[in-house]
C-alpha positions in Angstrom: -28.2 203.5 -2.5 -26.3 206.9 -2.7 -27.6 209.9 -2.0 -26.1 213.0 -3.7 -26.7 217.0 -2.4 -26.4 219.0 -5.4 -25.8 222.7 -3.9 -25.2 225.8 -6.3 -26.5 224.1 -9.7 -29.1 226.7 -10.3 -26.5 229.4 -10.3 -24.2 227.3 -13.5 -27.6 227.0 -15.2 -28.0 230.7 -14.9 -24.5 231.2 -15.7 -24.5 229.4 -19.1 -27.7 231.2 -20.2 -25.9 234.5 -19.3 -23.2 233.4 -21.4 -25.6 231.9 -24.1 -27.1 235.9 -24.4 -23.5 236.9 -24.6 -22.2 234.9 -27.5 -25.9 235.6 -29.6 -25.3 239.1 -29.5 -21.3 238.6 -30.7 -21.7 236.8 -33.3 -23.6 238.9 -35.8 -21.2 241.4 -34.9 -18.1 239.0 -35.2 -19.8 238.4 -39.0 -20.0 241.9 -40.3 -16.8 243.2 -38.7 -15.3 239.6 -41.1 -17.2 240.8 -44.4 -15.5 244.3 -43.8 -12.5 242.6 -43.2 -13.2 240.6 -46.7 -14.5 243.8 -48.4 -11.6 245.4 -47.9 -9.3 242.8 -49.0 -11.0 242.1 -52.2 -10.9 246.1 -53.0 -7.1 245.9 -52.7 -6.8 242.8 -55.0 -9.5 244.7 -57.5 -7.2 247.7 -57.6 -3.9 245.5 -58.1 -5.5 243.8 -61.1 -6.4 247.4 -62.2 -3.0 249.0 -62.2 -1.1 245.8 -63.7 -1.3 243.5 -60.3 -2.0 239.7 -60.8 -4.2 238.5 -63.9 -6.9 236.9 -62.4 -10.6 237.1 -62.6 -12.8 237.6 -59.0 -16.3 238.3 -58.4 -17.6 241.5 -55.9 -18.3 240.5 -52.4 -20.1 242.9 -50.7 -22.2 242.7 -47.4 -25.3 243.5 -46.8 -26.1 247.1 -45.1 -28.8 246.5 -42.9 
């Protein structure tokens, strides 16, 4: 039978849980920086339509404010 030596396995395991922290704290901040980004877009369309821009019916997005 083989025998395998694992050496330095405990440190990945740490590693991915590090990175695990990292991307739970990004992504609600990834998501609100996007519904600005949508907010803002949707404004410029609502303003178009307004002032003579394109004919075309759209609901409000807005975000939440927390």
């Amino acid at each position: 039978m083989a025998k395998f030596n694992v050496v330095g396995l405990d440190d990945v395991q740490e590693a991915m849980l590090r990175q695990d922290a990292i991307v739970e704290e990004a992504v609600p901040e990834m998501l609100k920086a996007g519904g600005a980004v949508m907010q803002k877009a949707q404004d410029k369309v609502q303003q178009q339509t307004k002032h003579g821009g394109a004919s075309c019916v759209h609901q409000s997005i807005r975000r939440e404010r927390d």
